[in-house]
C-alpha positions as CSV (number, residue, x, y, z in Angstrom):
1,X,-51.7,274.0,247.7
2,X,-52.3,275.5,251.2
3,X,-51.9,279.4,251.5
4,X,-48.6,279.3,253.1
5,X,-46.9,277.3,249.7
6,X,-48.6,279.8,247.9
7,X,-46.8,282.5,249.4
8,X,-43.9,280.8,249.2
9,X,-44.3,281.0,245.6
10,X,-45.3,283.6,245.1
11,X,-42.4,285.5,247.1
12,X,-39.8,283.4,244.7
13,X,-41.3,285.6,241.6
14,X,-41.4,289.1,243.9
15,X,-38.2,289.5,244.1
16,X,-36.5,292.4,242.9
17,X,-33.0,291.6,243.0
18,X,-32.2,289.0,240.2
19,X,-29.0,287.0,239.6
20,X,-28.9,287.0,235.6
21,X,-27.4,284.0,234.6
22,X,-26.2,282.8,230.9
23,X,-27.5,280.0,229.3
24,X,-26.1,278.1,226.2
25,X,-28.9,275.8,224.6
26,X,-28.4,273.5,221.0
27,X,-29.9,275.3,218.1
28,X,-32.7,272.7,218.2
29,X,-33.4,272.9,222.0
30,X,-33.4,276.8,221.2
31,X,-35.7,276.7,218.8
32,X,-38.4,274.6,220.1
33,X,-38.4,276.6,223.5
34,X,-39.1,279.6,221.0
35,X,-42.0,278.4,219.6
36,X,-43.0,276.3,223.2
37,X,-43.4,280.4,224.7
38,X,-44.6,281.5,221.6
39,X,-47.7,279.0,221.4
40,X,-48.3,278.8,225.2
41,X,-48.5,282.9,225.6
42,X,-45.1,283.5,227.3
43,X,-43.9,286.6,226.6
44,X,-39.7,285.3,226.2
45,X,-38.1,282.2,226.2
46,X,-36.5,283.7,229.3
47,X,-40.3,283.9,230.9
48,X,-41.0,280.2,230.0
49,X,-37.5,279.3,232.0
50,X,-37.9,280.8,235.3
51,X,-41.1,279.5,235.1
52,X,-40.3,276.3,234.4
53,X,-37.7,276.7,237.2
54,X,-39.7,277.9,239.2
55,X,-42.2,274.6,238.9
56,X,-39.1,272.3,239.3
57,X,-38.6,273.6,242.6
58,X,-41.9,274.6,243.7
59,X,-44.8,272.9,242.1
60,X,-46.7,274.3,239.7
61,X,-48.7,277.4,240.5
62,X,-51.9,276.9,238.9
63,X,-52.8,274.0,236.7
64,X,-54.1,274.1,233.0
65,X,-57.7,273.6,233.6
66,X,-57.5,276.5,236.3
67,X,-55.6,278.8,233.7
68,X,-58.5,278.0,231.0
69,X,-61.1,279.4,233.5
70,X,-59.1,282.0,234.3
71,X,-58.8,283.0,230.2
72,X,-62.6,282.6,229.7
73,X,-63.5,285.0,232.7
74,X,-61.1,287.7,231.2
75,X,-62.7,287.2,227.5
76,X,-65.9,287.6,229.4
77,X,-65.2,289.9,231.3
78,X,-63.3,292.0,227.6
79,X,-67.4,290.9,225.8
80,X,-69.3,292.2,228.6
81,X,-67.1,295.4,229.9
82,X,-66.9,294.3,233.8
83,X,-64.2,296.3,234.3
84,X,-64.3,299.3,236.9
85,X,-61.5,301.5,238.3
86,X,-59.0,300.0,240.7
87,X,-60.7,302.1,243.8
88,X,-64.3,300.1,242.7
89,X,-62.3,297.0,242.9
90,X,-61.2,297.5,246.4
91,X,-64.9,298.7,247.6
92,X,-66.4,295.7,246.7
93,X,-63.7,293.3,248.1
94,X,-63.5,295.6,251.0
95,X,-67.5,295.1,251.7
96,X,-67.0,290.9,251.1
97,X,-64.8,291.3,253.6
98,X,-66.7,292.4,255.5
99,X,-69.5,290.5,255.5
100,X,-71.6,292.3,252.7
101,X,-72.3,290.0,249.6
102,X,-72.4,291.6,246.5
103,X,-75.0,290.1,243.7
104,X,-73.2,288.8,240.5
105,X,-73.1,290.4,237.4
């Protein structure tokens, strides 16, 4: 995904202005969306929809194997306290930026 569909994306979730819309599902169909959001980490059922919307009409976002690597450097990241304040954040991406490569952790 090039860096212009990304924004594109990520613009559709941005927005601050939401239509709600009502939505009648079968007890069954109900029920299993439940427990879909439930066992994938989605916080509501209504989470898991626009998301699964969202996919229909863009692609997906990021892809399973991407999310897994993503979950493993947080629980790193929880074991090994790499966490700084938001300002230390910003210094070091500001230095990549320019030019100044940091050493990993």
């Amino acid at each position: 995904m090039d860096q212009s569909e990304r924004l594109k994306y990520q613009m559709v979730s941005i927005d601050t202005m939401n239509t709600q819309i009502n939505l009648r599902l079968p007890p069954t169909l109900a029920s299993s969306a439940k427990a879909y959001a439930r066992r994938y980490g989605y916080g509501t059922v209504q989470d898991f929809i626009k998301e699964t919307v969202r996919e229909k009409l863009f692609g997906p976002g990021i892809s399973k194997k991407e999310l897994a690597l993503v979950k493993k450097l947080g629980e790193a990241s929880d074991i090994n306290n790499l966490y700084g304040s938001e300002e230390a954040l910003f210094q070091k991406l500001r230095r990549k930026k320019d030019g100044i490569h940091l050493k990993a952790v």
